[in-house]
Every structure is written in C-alpha cells, then in structure tokens.
N, C-alpha and C positions, 0 to 999 in steps of 0.2 A: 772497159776490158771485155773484151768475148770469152765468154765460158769453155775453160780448158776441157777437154773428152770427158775427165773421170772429175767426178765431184763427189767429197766425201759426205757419207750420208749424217745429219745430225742428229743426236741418240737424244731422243723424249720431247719433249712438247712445252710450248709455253704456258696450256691452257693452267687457272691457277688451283682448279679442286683440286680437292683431294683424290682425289679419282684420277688425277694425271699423275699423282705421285704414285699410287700405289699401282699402276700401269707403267711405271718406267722399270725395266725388266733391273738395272744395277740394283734401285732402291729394295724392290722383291729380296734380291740376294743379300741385301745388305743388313737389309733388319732382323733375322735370325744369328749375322754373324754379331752386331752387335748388342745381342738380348745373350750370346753366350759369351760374351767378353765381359757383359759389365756384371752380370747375378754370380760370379765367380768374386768383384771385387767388395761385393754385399754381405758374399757369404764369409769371406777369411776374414774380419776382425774377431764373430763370434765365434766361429772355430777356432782358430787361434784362443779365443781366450777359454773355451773347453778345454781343449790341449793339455793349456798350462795349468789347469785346474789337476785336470787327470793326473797330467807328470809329476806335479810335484806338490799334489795335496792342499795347494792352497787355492786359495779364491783370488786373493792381491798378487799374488805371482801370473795369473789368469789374466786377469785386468791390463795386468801392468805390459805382458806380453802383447794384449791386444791395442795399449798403446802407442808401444814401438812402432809396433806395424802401422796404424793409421798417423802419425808424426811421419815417418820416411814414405805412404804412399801419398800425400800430400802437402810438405814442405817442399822436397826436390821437384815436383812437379815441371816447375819452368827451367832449371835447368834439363831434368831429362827430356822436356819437349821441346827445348831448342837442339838437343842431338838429335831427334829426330825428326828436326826440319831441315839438318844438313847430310838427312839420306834419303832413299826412297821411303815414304811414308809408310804403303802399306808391308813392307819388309821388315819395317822398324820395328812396327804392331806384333808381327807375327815375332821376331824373334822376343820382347817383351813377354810377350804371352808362355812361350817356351819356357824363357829364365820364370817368372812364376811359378810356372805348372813343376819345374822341375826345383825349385827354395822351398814350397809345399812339401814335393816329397821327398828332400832333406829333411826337412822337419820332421815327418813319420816314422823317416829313420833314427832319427835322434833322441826320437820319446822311446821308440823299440830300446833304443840302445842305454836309457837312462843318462843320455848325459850330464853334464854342467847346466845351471841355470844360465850362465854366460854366453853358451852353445845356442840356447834357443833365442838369448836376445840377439843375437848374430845373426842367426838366418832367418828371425821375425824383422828386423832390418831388412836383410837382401831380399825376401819376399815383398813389403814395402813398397821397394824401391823398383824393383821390375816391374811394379802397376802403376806408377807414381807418371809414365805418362800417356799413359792407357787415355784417359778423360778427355787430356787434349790433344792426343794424335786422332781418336775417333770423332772428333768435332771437328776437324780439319781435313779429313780425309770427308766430311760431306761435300767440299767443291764439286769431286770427280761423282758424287755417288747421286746426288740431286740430281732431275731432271731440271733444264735452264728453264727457270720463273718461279722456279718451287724450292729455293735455299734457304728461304725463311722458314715456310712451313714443314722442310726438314728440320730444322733446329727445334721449334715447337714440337715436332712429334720425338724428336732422340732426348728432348725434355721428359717428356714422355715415359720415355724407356727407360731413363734415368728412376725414374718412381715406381714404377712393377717392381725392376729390379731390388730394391729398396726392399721391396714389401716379400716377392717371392725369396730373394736371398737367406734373409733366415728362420724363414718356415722352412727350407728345403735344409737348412742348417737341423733344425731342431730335428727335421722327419729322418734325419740319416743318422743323427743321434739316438734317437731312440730305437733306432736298427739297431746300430753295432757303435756305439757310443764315440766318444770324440774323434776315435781314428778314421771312423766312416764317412764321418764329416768334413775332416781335414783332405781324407783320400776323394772325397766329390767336387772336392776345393778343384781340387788338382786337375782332375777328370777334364771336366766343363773349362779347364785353363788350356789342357790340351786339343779338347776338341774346339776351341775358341780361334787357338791357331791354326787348326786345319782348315775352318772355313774363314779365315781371314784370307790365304791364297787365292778364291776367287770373287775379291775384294777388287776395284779400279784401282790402278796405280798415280800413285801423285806428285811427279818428278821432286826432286829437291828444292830450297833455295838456294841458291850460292847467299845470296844477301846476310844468310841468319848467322853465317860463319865470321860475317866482320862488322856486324851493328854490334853493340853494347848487348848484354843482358836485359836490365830492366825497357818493358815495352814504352809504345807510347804514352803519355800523360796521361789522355784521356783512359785506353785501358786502364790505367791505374786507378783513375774517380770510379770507375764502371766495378772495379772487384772490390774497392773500398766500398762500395754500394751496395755488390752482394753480399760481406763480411756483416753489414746491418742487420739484410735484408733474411739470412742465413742464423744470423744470433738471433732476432726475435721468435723465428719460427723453433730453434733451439731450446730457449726459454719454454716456449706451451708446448712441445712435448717432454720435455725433461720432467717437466711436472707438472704430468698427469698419474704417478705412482702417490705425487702425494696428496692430490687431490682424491683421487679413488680413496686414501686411510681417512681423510676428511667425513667422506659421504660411508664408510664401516665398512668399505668392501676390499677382496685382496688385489696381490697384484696379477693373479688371474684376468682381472674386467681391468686392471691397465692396459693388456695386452690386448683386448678387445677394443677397447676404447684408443687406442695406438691402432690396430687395426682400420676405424672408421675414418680417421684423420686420414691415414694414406688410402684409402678408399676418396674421401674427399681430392685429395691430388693427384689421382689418376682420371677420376671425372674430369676435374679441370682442364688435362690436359689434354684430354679426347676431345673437350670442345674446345678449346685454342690450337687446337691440332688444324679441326675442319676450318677454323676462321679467323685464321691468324690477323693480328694488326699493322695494318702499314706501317712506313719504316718514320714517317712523319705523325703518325695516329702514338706510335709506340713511345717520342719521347715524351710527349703532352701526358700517353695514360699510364706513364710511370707513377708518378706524384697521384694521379686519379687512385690507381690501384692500390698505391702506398695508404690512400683514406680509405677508403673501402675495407682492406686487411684490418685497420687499427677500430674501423666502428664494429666491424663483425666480430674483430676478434675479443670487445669489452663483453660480450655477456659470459665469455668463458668465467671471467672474473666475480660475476653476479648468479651466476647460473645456481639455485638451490638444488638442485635435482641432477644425478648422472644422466639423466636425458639428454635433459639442456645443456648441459655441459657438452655432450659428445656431440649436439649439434650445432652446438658454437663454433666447436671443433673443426667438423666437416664442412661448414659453409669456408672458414678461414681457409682451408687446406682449398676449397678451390682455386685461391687466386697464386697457391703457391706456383705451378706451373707458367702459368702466364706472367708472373714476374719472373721466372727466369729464363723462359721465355724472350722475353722482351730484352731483356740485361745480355744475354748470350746474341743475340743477334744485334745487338749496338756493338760488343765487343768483333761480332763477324764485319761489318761494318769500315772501324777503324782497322784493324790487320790486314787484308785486301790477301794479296797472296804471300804476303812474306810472314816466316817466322808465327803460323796458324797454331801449331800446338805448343810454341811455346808460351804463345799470346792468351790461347784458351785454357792453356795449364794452371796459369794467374787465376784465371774466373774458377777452377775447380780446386784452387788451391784456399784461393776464400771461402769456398762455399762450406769445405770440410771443418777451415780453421773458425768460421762463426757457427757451427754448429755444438762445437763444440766449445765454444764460448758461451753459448746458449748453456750448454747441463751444466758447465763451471759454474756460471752465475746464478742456476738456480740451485746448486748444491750450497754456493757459499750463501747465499742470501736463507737457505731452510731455517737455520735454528734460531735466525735473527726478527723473523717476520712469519705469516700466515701464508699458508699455500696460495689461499684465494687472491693475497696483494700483490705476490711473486707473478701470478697471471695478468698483471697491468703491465710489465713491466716490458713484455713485447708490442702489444697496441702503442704504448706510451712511444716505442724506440721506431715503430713505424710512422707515427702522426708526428717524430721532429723530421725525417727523413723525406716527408710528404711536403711538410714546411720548406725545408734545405731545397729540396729538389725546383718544387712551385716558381721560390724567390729567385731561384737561377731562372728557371725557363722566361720568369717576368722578364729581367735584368738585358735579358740579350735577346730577346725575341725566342720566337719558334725557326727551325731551322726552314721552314717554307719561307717563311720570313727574309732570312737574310739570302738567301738563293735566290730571291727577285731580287733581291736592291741596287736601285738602278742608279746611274750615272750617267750624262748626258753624253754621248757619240755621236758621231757623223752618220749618217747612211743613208738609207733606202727604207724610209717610212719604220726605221726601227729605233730612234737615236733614245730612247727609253730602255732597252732592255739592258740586265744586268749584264757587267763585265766583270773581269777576272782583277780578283782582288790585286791592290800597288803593290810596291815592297812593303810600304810605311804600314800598312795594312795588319792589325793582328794574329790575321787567320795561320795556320798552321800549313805545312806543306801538306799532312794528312785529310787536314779537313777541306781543305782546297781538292785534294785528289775526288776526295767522297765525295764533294760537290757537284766537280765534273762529270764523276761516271755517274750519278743520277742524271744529269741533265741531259748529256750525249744519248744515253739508254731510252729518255724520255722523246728523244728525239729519232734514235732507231722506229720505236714504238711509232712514234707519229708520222713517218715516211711511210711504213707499211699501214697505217690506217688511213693514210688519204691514197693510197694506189701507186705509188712512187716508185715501187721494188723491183729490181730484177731478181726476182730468187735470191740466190745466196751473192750473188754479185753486186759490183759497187762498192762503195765505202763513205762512210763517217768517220773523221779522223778533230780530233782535237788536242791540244799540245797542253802539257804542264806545266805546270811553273817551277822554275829552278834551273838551275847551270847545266842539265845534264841531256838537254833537246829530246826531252820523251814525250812518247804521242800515247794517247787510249785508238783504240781501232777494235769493230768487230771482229769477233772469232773468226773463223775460215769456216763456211758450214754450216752455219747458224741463220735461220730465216730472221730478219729485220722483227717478226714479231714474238719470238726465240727471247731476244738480248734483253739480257738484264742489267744493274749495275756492273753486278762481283764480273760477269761472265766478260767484260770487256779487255782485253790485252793489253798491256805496255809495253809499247818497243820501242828502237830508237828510229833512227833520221833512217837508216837504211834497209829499217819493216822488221827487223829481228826482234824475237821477246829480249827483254830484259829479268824478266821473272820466271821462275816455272809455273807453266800454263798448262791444263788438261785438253787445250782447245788448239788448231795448226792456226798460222797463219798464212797470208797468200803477201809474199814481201812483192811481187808483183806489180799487184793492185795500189802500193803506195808510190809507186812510181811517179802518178801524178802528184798528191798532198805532196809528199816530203818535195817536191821543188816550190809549190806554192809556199809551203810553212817556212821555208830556208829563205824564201825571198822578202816575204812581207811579213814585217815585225806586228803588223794587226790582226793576222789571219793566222788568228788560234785556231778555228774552226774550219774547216773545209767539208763539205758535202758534195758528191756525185753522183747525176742518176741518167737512167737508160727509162727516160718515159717515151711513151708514143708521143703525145705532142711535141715533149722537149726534141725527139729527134727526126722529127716530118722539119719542125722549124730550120734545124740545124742544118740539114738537107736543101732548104731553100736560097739560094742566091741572095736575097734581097735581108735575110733572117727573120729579126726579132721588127716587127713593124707597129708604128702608135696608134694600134687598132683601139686602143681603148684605155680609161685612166690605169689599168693596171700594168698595161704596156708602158705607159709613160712615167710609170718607178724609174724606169732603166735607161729610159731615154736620154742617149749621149753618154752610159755607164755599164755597159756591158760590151766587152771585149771578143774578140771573133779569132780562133786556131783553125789554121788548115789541118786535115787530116791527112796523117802522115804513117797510117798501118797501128796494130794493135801496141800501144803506148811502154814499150818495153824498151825503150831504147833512150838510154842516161842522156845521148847529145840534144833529144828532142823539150827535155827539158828548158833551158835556156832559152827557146823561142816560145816555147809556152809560157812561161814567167813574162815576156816581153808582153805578149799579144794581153795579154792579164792584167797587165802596168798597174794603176792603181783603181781598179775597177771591182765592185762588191760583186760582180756576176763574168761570168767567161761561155759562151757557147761554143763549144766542140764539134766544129763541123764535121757532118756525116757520124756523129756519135753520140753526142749528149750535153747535159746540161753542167755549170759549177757552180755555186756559189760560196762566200768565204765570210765570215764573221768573226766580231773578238769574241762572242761566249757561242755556245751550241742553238742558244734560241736567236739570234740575232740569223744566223745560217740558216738556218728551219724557215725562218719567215719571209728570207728574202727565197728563197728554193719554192715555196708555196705559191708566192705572188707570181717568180716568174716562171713556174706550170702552168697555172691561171692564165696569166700572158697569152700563152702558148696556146694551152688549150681556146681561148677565146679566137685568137689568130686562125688557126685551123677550121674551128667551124663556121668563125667569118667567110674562111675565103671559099669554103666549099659548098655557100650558101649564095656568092655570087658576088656584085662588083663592089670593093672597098671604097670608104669612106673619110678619109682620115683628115684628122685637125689639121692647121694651121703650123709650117716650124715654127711662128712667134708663141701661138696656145706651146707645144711641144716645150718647148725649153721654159717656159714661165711655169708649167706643172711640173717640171724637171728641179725647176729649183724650191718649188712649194716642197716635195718628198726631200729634196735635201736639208733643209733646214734654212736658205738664204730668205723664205717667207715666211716663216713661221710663224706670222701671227695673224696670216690669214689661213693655218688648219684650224679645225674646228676641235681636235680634240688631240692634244699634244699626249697623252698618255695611252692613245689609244695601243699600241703595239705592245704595252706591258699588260693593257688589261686581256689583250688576245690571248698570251702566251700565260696568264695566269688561269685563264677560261680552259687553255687547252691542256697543260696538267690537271686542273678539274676530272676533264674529261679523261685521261689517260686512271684517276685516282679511280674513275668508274669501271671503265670496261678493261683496265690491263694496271690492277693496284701494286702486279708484284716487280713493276719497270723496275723499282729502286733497291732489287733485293742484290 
C-alpha cells in the first residue's frame, strides 16, 4: 500500500519504564481523576457508619448501615458493569459518580430531617449501588488511558492507587470528623464524588460493546478461577488485619497502636506496589510467580503468628503487606488478559467483587473464630489458606505445562524449513476459543515486534493479519497508527473478511490495507497468517525481471515455491483480488512485483520465518549482484535442496527442530529487549 497524505499520529510510546507511562499526557490526566473517584469509595463505608451512629444513637445501627452500603457497592458490581459496557465507558463513569455524590447528599438530608431507620437503609443501598461499578469501569477504561506497551504496568500502578486510597480514605474520614462531626464527613463523601465527575469528562472515551448486550452474564470460566483466586487470596489478607485489635489486647496495649499497627501493613502495600509498579512481571513470568508469591506471603506471613513483641509483629506485618500489591497485580492483569475488549468492567467487576467479598470473609472468620481459640493461632490461619493455594496453583501449572509451554507445541507441517513450528490448535483440541484468541495476539504482537527489530517496517504501513478460529471468519490486524514496535497483545484489532472492527476499538483501522490478506485468508484454508512488507531488498528484487534467483541456500528455500503478481496500481481494487490468489496458488511466499514481498503461514511464527529467510534471500541477491558476475548452482543442486527444505529429504537435515528452536530463541529475545509484546 502507499501511504495515504494524512497519517494519524500514534499517542505514546512503546518504550516499557515507567518513565513512558508517566510521559503519556491521557495517563498524567488520568491518575488524579482516578485518586478522586476511588478515596470517595474508601471514605463512605466509615461515614456512613458515623452517620448512623450520630442519627440514631447507636453503634449497631452504624455498622449495620455501613453494611448495606459495602453488600450493594459490591455484590451488583457485574451486573452494573455490564450496563456499562453497553454505553460509552467514560459517560457511564461520570454519570455513576453523579448518582453517588448526589444518594450521599440525600443522606444528609435525611439525618437533618430525622427520618425512618428504613429511609437510610434505602439510600445506604442507592449510594452502594451507584459505586458498585465504579472498580470495574475504571480498570477498563485503562485500554484508551495506557500508553500502547504499558497496560500491564498500568494495572500495577491503579493497583497502586487502589491502596493510598485505602489508607488516605478514612484518615480524611476521621479529619473532617473531628471538624464538624459525621456530617462533614458524609458532605466530603459527596464533595470528592462531585469533583470526581467533573474530572472524569476529560477522561478518553471507550466506545461501547455491542457484544455485552447478547453474551450471558456470568464471564468466562477462566475469569471465574482467577476471582475464586482473589476471594482466597483477599480472605487471608482479611484474617491478619481483622486481627490485629486483638493481637494489640494480647501484647496490653489499646486499639490506639491497632490503628498504628494497620497503618504499617498499608504502608507495607503501598511500597510493594511502588516497586511492582516500576517492574512489573511478564504476562508468562506472572502465571509461574502466582504460586511463587502465594509461598513467599504464607512463609512471611508465620512469624506474625510467633511474633512475641508488637515490633515483630508489625513487621511480620509489613514485609506480608508487600506482596499484597503484586498479587493483585498479577491476578488483575490475567483477568485483562482473558476479557480482550468485550464486556471489561463487567469482567473486572467480578475481580472487585471478590476482593471486597473475601475481605470481608477474612473479619467474619476471625470474629467467629475469637472466642473459640487464641489471637496468635487465628494469625496461622491466612499463611495456612495461602500455602494450600500455593499448592492448588503449582499442581495446575505442573499438570498442563506453562503457557510458554503450550504456545510452542509443535506438530509436523509442510513448508519451507519450518515444518516444526506450532499450529493452531484442531477442533478435537481442548483449548478454548479465549485461550486460542490470547494465544494469538501474543504471537502475531511477538511477531509485530520482530518485523520492526530486524528492519522490515514501513512506518505505520503494511500489515500482519492472522485469522481465528471459529465460524465467524475474524482476523487480529494492527491498529491504524501504531509503529510495528508500538503493538502489543490487547492493542491488536478484530475485524471481519471486509477489515471492519467487530469489537469497540480505541484504535482506527485502514480496511484498505486488508485488501490484500482477506483474498489470500478467503482462498487458502492454510494461511492463517499472512505477512506483507515494503523492504528495500524485497522490493529492488521485485523490480527485477528475472526475481527471486538461487543465489545461495537461502534462496533456494523457495526454489520453485514462490509465486510472482504483476503490478496492477495501488491494491484497492476487489477484481485484482482473484488474480492474486491465482498467481499465489499453493505457494508459502508471493512476490509483488514493483511492490513487495508476502508470505503466508498456519501460525504467526511459521510466517515470521519464512518473511526473514526470504529478506535474507533478497538482501543476499542484491549485494551479490551489485558486487559483480553471478554464480549460481546447478537446476539438478536447485531442486534436490528444494526438496531437502521441503521435507521429501528429511533425513539428510541435520537438524529437524531447528525452526522451533529459532523461534523459541527469538521470543527469548523479544522477553529481553520488548517484555511488554504480550501485554
């Protein structure tokens, strides 16, 4: 394709510090709006439960009020975050925010007015429920708000902010209390809920899905192990702080130094999350150091249990409280993972929905467990619930591999010195449609990546196109805009046969440029994969009358298996399809005369390899010929190494797995200098 006049410019960078996030101007504006959306949902349980204290002179009317509110701001969760996945995202946000700020001051006016105790369970509900999907529309609104390579380490850092919040919420409760007592409180609720939606407006927008209005409710399976996970992972850390009040009457001091001592813990998980912020874990480092970290939490967290001295204790405390972040952390970005673009805050709703409801299984357990047992044993009892979880997790990851694992497994195919690399899972095959999709857009992204590290790119032009599996002929393809070393997993597009999204995308696409893939993908049930590029060599060769010649073994991959297109004007045109498909016939490579190079593969890497070889070719052909008179084998040599790459000799290669161990060398490489390809 030749590059249309206006090319839209791509917003932020793929580099992976942290230092590229906090330089992407959305992220800048985004972290203030959500440090004031979430210390609003910290602060109203405890207000609320002053309120109810104040109104109506008890302490258990207090409580009780404060638990309406946290039961509706986290049960409905997934229902209210699939309505707003079936509108505009940050619209949703902001009018949530609104109903909040304005069931708060109902509330106010309800205490003024002395109502019914009935009145405030009413609008301690409706406040609830208009934050209920607060959690997971602002973890889904990271798509548009991340700079592209930096989604993961978004998620670790709004982990992040999740725990300030936590901490600053009801200090700023308790300081406006002791202003002007629970109404000052209740009214800063509100305050910080309105000024939360004002700067939500200049928030990126993140189209709808159609999709979330006709799947089912309950998400996929896997998200469902992943919130059962944090439900665990949420109740043990529930357990050690529930009690620490009664650890503190243990050691004879009040619940003054519990407060203190609850202090250091979230001090501890804010450190952790500053350093899992800067260095976040790959997406293949993160399933192996689930179970790692699940050991770690349960050894740190035994001396809480041992600990003779409030020292030791609070520093039992604090080392445990590091790993909290980076376990959810890790947990939230598996959950970003499996959701892709559909049905995000109702998906993430689920992960905030467990995390509130094992928290709170954590103080249930250790209240009921107080009068039956010793404070110090009730402290085993979250180490203990992390080291089965550690166990659970481990014996899975044994059972089926690591998922690097099963992304190579290969099966033997036809081609061009590639017949080793992994293909796209059968029918008969267990994998899932989701885990098949995730697979893909690692690979193809890994493959973006790899195009622009060996020199292959024209700018934002070209394309990488891979098809999915299923009845519904949908392809992954680059954004429109986005540099080759830009693309991530998430940031990849689904469209159909004719280039349009199928999903709502923050990103354009150029239905254009599919011009070519969709006749190759529509004609050849093998070429999942299609690659095209605009290299110097590939298109001096292209140029040349004579082509692709068997200057040398790597020319002679292709010898007698790459097909030759006349060029027929910029590729726009539906009829030139059909003669392209022909001139292509059943051939793993296509040179575009006067344009560029093709090649077509059943998985991403099988494409990538033959694309590399014949550059190579090409580049070798070039600086042969312009180095002086050619030399070339024999047609008998030519067709006998034609057939050794094919497989009709295969037992005189010398190394039948060599192409799997290339492409396992060359994710290596990608894990080094570009880790967040798979985010």
């Amino acid at each position: 394709m030749t590059p249309p006049p206006a090319v839209p410019a791509a917003d932020g960078t793929a580099a992976a510090g942290a230092a590229a996030l906090l330089a992407h101007r959305p992220w800048r504006r985004w972290v203030p709006t959500s440090a004031l959306s979430r210390v609003p949902m910290a602060m109203a349980p405890l207000a609320v439960l002053l309120l109810g204290e104040h109104a109506t002179g008890s302490l258990t009317s207090g409580v009780f009020l404060a638990g309406v509110f946290s039961l509706f701001s986290g049960a409905p969760g997934p229902f209210v975050g699939r309505l707003l996945d079936r509108f505009e995202m940050r619209r949703g946000l902001l009018w949530s925010l609104v109903a909040a700020a304005g069931s708060t001051i109902l509330l106010l006016a309800t205490a003024a007015l002395g109502a019914p105790l009935w009145l405030y369970v009413l609008l301690c509900a409706l406040q609830g429920l208009s934050m209920a999907g607060l959690l997971g529309g602002m973890r889904a609104l990271l798509l548009v708000v991340a700079p592209p390579g930096n989604l993961r380490r978004a998620h670790f850092a709004e982990s992040l902010m999740v725990e300030l919040s936590a901490v600053l919420g009801p200090l700023l409760v308790g300081a406006l209390a002791l202003l002007g007592g629970a109404d000052a409180a209740l009214a800063g609720t509100a305050l910080l809920c309105a000024a939360a939606g004002w700067a939500m407006r200049s928030a990126p927008a993140l189209p709808p899905a159609p999709a979330a209005a006709a799947t089912p409710l309950l998400p996929a399976v896997p998200v469902l192990r992943i919130s059962l996970l944090v439900l665990c992972v949420s109740t043990g850390y529930g357990v050690l702080t529930a009690n620490i009040p009664q650890r503190m009457a243990d050691y004879g001091l009040t619940s003054t130094h519990a407060t203190w001592v609850t202090a250091v813990f979230s001090t501890g998980a804010c450190l952790g999350g500053v350093l899992a912020s800067l260095r976040p874990l790959s997406a293949d480092r993160a399933a192996a150091g689930t179970p790692l970290l699940l050991l770690a939490s349960a050894a740190i967290s035994l001396p809480a249990g041992l600990a003779q001295t409030v020292g030791g204790y609070a520093a039992a405390l604090f080392a445990s409280a590091l790993l909290l972040v980076p376990l959810n952390g890790i947990l939230v970005t598996r959950v970003e993972a499996e959701l892709g673009l559909r049905r995000r805050a109702e998906g993430f709703s689920y992960f905030g929905a467990a995390a509130t409801a094992g928290g709170s299984l954590g103080y249930l357990a250790a209240s009921a467990l107080a009068p039956l047992t010793t404070a110090d044993r009730i402290a085993f009892l979250a180490p203990a619930l992390h080291l089965a979880l550690a166990g659970v997790l481990g014996a899975a990851l044994i059972s089926r591999g690591t998922p690097r694992a099963r992304s190579t497994a290969t099966e033997p195919t036809e081609g061009v010195s590639v017949s080793t690399l992994p293909s796209a899972p059968s029918p008969t095959e267990s994998t899932s449609p989701r885990d098949e999709e995730s697979r893909l857009r690692r690979e193809l992204a890994a493959v973006y990546r790899l195009v622009a590290h060996f020199r292959m790119t024209d700018l934002v032009f070209t394309h990488i196109s891979v098809r999915l599996p299923g009845p519904d002929h949908h392809f992954l393809i680059n954004p429109y805009g986005l540099l080759f070393e830009e693309i991530t997993a998430s940031s990849l597009v689904r469209i159909d046969l004719e280039g349009r999204p199928v999903e709502p995308t923050p990103h354009p696409v150029n239905p254009a440029g599919f011009v070519i893939h969709s006749a190759v993908h529509a004609a050849r049930a093998d070429a999942h994969c299609v690659l095209h590029t605009h290299t110097r060599a590939g298109c001096a060769v292209a140029a040349l009358e004579e082509g692709l010649l068997p200057v040398n073994q790597m020319s002679l991959e292709f010898h007698g298996r790459v097909g030759y297109h006349d060029y027929e004007g910029i590729a726009l045109n539906l009829d030139e399809q059909r003669r392209l498909v022909a001139d292509l016939g059943d051939h793993p490579a296509l040179v575009l005369r006067n344009h560029g190079l093709l090649t077509v593969g059943r998985t991403p890497a099988e494409a990538f390899l033959r694309m590399y070889y014949l550059e190579r070719a090409c580049q070798i052909q070039v600086t042969a010929q312009a180095a002086g008179r050619l030399r070339l084998p024999s047609e008998e040599v030519c067709a006998y190494t034609a057939r050794q790459f094919s497989g009709e000799a295969a037992s005189d290669l010398t190394d039948d797995n060599g192409s799997e161990l290339a492409w396992r060398a060359l994710l290596r490489l990608l894990d080094r200098i570009a880790p967040d390809y798979g985010d």
